[in-house]
C-alpha positions as CSV (number, residue, x, y, z in Angstrom):
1,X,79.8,106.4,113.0
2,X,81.8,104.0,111.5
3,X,84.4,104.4,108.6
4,X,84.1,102.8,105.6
5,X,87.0,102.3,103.1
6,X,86.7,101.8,99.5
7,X,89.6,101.2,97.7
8,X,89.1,102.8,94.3
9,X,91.8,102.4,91.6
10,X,94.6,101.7,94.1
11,X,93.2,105.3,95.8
12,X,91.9,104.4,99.5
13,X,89.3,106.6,99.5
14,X,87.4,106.8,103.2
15,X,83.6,107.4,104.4
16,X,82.0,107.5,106.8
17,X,77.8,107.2,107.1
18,X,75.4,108.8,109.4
19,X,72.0,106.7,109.9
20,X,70.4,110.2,111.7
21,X,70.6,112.1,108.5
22,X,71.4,109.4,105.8
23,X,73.7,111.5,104.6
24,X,77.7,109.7,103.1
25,X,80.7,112.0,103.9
26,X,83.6,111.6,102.2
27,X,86.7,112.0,104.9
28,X,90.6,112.1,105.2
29,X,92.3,111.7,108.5
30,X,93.9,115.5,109.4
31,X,97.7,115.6,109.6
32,X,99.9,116.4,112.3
33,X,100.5,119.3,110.4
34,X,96.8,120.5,109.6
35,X,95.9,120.1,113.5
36,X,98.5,122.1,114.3
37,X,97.8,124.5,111.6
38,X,94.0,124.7,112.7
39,X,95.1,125.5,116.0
40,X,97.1,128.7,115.3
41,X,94.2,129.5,112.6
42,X,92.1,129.2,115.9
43,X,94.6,131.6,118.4
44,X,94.9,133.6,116.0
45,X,91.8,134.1,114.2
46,X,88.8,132.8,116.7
47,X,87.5,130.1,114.0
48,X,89.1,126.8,112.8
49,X,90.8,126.8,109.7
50,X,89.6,123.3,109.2
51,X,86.9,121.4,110.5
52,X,88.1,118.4,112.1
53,X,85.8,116.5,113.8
54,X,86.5,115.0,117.4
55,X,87.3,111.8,116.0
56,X,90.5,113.5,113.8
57,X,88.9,113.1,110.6
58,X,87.9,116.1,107.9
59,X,85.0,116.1,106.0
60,X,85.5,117.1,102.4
61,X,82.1,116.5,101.0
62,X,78.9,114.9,101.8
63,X,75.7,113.9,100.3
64,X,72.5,112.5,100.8
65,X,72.1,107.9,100.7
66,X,69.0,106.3,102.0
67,X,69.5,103.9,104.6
68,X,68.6,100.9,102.8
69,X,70.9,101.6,99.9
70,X,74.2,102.3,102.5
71,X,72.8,98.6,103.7
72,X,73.3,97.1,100.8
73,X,76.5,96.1,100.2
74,X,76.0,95.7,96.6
75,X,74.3,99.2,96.1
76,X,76.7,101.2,98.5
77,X,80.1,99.7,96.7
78,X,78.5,101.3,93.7
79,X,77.2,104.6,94.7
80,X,80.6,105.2,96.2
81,X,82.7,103.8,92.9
82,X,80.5,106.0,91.1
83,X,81.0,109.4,93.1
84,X,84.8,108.4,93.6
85,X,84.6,108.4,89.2
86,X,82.7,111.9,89.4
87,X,86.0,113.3,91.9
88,X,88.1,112.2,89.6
89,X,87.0,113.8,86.9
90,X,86.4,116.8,88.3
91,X,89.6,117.1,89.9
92,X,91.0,116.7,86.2
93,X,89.1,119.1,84.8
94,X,90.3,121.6,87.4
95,X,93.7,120.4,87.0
96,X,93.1,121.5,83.2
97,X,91.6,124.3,84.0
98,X,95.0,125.7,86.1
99,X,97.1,124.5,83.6
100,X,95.6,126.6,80.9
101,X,95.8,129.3,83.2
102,X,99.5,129.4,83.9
103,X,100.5,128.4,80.1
């Protein structure tokens, strides 16, 4: 699976697409400091703290994209614009949410 970055309001946002599932994740590449992180989470507690993949990348969040529309330039660059404005917001809203909290 290939990566595919979009960059969205000056935010390089990455994804990657797998044809088996037609299914979009968005990723990041993991840190030096998550890996190592993941690997005491893993001595000391048996189970990752973060799932990253063999290739070094995490997965934050994925959804379903047929085939033909991940194909299409046009039609990809659009879906992914559009869920990179949903993040946004919803990141805002949470960000206003935890300020209200702490005020």
């Amino acid at each position: 699976m290939n990566i595919y970055v979009i960059n969205y309001e000056g935010k390089k946002k990455m994804f990657r697409y797998n044809r088996e599932r037609a299914e979009v994740s968005y990723v990041a590449k993991a840190t030096a400091e998550e890996i190592a992180d993941n690997q005491k989470w893993l001595e000391k507690y048996g189970k990752p703290l973060f799932e990253i993949q063999s290739d070094g990348y995490v997965v934050i969040n994925s959804v379903g994209l047929s085939r033909e529309n991940w194909d299409d330039k046009e039609a990809r660059d659009e879906y992914l614009n559009e869920w990179c404005m949903q993040m946004e917001e919803e990141l805002a809203y949470m960000t206003a949410d935890l300020v209200k909290e702490f005020m």
